[in-house]
C-alpha positions in Angstrom: 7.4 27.3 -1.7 7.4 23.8 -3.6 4.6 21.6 -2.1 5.9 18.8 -0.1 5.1 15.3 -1.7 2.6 13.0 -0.3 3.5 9.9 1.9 2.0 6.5 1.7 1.8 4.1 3.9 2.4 1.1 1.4 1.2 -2.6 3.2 1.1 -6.2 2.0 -0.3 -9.0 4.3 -1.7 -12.4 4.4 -4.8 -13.7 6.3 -5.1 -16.8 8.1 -7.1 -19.5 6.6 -10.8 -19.4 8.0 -10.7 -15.8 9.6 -11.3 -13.7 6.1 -15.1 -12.8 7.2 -13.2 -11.2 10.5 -10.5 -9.7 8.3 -13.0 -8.0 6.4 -15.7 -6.8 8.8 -12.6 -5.1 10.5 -11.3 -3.6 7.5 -14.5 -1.8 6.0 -16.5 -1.9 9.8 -13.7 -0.1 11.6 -10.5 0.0 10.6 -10.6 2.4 7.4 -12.8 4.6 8.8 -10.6 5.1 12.0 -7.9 6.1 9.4 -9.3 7.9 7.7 -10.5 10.2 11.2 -6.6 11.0 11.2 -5.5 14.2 10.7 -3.9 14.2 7.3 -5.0 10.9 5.8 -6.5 11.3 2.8 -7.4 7.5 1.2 -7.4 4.4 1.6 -7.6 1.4 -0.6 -7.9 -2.7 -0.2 -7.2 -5.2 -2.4 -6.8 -8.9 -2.7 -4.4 -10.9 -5.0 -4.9 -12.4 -8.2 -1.2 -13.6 -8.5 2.1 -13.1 -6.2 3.2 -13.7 -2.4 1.0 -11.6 -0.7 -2.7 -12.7 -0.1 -3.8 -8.6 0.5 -2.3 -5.0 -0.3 -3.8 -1.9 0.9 -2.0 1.6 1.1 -3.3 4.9 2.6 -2.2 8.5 0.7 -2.0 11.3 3.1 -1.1 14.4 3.0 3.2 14.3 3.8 4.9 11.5 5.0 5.5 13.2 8.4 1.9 12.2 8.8 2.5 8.8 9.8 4.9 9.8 12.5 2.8 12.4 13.8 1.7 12.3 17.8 -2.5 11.9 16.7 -1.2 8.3 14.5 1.0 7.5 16.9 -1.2 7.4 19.8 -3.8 5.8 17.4 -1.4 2.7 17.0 -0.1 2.2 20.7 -4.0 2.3 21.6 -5.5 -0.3 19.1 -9.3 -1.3 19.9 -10.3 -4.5 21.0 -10.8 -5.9 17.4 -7.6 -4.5 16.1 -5.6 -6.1 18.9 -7.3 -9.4 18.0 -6.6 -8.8 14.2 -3.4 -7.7 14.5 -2.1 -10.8 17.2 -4.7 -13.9 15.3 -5.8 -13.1 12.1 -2.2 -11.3 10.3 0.4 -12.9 8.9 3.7 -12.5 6.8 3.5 -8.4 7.4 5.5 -6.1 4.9 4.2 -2.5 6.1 6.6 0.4 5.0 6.5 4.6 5.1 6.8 5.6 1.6 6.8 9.1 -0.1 5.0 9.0 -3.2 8.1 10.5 -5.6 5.8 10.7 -8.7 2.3 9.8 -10.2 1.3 9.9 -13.8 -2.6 9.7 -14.8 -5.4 11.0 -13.0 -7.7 8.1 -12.9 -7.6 5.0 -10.3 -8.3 1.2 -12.1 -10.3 -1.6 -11.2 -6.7 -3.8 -10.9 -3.3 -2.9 -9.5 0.2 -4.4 -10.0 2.5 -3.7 -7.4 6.7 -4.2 -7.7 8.2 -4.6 -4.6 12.1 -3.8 -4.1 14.4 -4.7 -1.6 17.1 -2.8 -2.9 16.9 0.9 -3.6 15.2 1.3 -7.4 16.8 3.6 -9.8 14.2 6.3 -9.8 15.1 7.9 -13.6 14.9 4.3 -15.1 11.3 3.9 -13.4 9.7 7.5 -14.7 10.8 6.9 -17.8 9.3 3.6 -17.9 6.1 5.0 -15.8 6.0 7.1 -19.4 6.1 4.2 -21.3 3.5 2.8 -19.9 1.0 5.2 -19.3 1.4 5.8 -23.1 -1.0 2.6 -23.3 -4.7 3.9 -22.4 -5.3 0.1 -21.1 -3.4 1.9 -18.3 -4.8 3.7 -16.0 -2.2 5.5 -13.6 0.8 4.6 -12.0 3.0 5.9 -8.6 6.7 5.7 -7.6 7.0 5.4 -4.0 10.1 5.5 -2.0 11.0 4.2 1.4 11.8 6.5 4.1 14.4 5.0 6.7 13.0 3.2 9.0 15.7 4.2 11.5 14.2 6.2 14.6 10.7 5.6 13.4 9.1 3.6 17.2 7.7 0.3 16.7 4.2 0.4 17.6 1.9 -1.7 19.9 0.3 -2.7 16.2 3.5 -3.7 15.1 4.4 -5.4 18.7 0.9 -8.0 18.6 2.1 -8.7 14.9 5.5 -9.7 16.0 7.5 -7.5 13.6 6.7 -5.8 10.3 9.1 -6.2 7.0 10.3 -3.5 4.5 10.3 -2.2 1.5 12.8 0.1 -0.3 10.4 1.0 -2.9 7.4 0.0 -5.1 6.1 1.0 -8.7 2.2 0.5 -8.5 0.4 0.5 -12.1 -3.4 0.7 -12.2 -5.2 -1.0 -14.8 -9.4 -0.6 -16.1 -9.1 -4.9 -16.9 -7.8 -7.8 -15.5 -6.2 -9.4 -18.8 -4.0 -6.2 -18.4 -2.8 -6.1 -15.2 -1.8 -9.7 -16.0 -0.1 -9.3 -18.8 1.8 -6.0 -17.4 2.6 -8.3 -14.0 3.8 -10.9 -16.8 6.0 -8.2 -18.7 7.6 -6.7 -15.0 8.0 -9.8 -13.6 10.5 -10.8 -16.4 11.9 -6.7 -16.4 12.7 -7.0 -12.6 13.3 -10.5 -11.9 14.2 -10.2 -8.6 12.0 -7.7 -6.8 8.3 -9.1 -5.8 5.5 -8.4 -8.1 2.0 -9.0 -7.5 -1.2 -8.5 -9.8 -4.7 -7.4 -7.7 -7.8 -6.4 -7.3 -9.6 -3.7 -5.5 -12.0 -4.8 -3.0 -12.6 -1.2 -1.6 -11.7 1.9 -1.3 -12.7 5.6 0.8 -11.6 9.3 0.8 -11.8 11.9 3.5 -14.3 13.7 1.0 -16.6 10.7 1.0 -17.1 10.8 4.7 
């Protein structure tokens, strides 16, 4: 039996202004840890813009997509604790949080730098591989993932989503990792101009945490 693909749960957000020190005691005090306590999350990452709309983009890997519809998640976001509620209601803003099956990675290593290309519109998944090849042809290049949204149709908005007033979508994303920061600015550069009218933002990681490093 072929072995079902991995979901991610693919999020960009902004903070406001004056509440980063709560947005980050949150994130690494409670927030990826409780995650990562899921059944069937398997990372987490954070990171914070150097360049596009969003301020912050984190994404979680687990182990199917079916993960992040499953009862023990579920419960886990109609229940928020104390700080979440406060996060989620005060500190979040302009919220673009989507279920996404990870349809391809190429490279084994994570970067110190991610660039991220939102669509709104369904990508064309064969143009994207081969360009994933293309690029990871370059050893500047770390890795690099094709997700894909899953319809969001059925899926119940969540008490999370309810104290943030809403949540936007994605249709996909192509996520490139880079080892430098001159690179992941020159590849944002280079896919802004390829795909001129999806959202592309160049990052860095702040943190990151695997079930195995608990």
């Amino acid at each position: 039996m072929a072995q079902q693909q991995p979901g991610v749960l693919a999020i960009w957000n902004d903070c406001r202004a004056g509440r980063e020190a709560e947005f980050d005691a949150w994130f690494q005090g409670e927030h990826l840890l409780e995650r990562l306590s899921v059944p069937g999350f398997l990372f987490g990452r954070r990171h914070q813009a150097i360049s596009g709309s969003a301020g912050y983009f984190n994404f979680y890997l687990v182990e199917s997509p079916d993960v992040l519809t499953s009862r023990p998640y579920l419960e886990r976001l109609d229940n928020p604790t104390p700080m979440t509620r406060k996060i989620m209601s005060e500190v979040f803003l302009n919220m673009n949080r989507t279920v996404c099956r990870r349809m391809l990675q190429r490279g084994a290593f994570r970067g110190a730098f991610a660039v991220t290309v939102r669509f709104d519109q369904a990508p064309d998944n064969n143009a994207l591989t081969a360009l994933l090849d293309e690029l990871l042809r370059d050893t500047t290049v770390a890795s690099g993932e094709i997700w894909i949204a899953l319809d969001p149709a059925g899926m119940p908005v969540s008490m999370e989503e309810k104290l943030r007033g809403g949540d936007k979508k994605i249709k996909g994303c192509l996520m490139i990792d880079t080892l430098r920061q001159p690179d992941a600015e020159s590849m944002g550069a280079r896919l802004s101009q390829q795909f001129s009218t999806a959202d592309v933002g160049v990052f860095r990681v702040l943190c990151q945490l695997g079930r195995g490093d608990l």
